[in-house]
C-alpha positions as CSV (number, residue, x, y, z in Angstrom):
1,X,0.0,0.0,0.0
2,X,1.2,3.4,-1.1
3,X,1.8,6.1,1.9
4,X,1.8,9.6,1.3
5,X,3.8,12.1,3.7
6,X,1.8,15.4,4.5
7,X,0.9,17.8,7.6
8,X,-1.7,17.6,9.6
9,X,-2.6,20.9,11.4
10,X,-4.6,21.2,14.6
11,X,-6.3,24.3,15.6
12,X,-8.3,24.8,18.8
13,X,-10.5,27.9,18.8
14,X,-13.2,29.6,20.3
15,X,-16.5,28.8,18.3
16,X,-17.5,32.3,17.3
17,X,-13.6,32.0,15.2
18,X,-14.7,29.4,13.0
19,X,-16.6,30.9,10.0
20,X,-13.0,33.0,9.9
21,X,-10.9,30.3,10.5
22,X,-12.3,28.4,7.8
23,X,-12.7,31.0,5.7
24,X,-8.1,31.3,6.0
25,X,-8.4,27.9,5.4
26,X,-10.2,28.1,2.3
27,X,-8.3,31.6,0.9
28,X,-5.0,29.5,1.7
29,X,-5.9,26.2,-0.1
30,X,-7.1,23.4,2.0
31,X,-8.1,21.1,0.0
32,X,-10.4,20.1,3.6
33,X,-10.8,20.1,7.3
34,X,-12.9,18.8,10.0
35,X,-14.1,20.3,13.0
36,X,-14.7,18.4,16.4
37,X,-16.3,20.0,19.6
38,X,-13.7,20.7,22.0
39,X,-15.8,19.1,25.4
40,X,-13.0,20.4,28.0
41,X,-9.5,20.8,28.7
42,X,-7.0,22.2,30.7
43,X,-4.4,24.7,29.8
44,X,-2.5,27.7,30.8
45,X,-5.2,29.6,32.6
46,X,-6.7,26.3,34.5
47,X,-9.3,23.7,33.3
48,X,-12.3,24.7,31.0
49,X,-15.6,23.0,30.0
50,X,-18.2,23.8,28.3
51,X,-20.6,22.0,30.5
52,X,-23.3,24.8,30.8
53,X,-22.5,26.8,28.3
54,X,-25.2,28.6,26.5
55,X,-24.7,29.5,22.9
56,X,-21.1,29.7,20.7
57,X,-19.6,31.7,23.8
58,X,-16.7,30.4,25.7
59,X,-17.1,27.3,23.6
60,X,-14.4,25.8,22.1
61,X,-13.7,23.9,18.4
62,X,-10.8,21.6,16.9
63,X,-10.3,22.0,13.6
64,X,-8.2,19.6,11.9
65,X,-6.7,19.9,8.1
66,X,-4.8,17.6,6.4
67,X,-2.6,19.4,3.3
68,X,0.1,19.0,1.0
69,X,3.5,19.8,2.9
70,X,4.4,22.2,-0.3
71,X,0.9,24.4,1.3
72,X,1.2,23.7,4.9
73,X,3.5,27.2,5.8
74,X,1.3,29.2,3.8
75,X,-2.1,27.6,6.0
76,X,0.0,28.0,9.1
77,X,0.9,31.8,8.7
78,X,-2.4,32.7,8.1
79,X,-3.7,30.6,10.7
80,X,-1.7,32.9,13.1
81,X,-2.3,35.7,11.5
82,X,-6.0,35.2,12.7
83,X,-5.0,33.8,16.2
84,X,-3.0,36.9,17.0
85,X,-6.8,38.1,17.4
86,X,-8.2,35.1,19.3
87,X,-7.9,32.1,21.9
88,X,-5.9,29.3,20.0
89,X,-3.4,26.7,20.0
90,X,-2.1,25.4,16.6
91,X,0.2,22.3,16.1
92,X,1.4,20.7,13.0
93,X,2.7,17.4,12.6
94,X,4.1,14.9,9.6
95,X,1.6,12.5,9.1
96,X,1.0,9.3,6.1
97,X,-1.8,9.2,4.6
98,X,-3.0,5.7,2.0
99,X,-5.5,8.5,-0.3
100,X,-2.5,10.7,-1.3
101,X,-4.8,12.7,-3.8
102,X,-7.7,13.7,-1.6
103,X,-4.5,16.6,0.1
């Protein structure tokens, strides 16, 4: 079976950032992402939750986008040129995928 290498980015965001974030996404070329509800965590300023949590307000998203490691600077600078504005943490990692031509 043929692997493919590529980055994977992960972006954890407040919810009202997401129509933006996607929108960088999109402007940068993704080719595609998924977005996961972030439940709970913990980080710098203590543990979260979104337990009680009315609206898209204090909640948190993941966003995950797998790309083409030739694209994956050009996502990641302007992911942070959104997050210099907002809650996030980004990460990138290598990652091998079997469907090279979907990224």
């Amino acid at each position: 079976m043929d692997k493919h290498k590529k980055k994977r980015l992960e972006i954890i965001l407040e919810a009202p950032a997401l129509h933006r974030l996607t929108h960088v996404l999109d402007s940068a070329g993704a080719s595609g992402y998924t977005v996961f509800p972030a439940l709970g965590g913990r980080g710098k300023n203590g543990q979260w939750s979104r337990e009680g949590l009315v609206g898209g307000a204090g909640q948190m998203v993941m966003v995950v986008c797998i790309t083409d490691p030739s694209r994956a600077e050009t996502i990641l600078a302007e992911i942070m040129g959104l997050l210099r504005r907002q809650i996030g943490i980004v990460s990138m990692s290598e990652v091998e995928v079997v469907r090279g031509e979907r990224f």
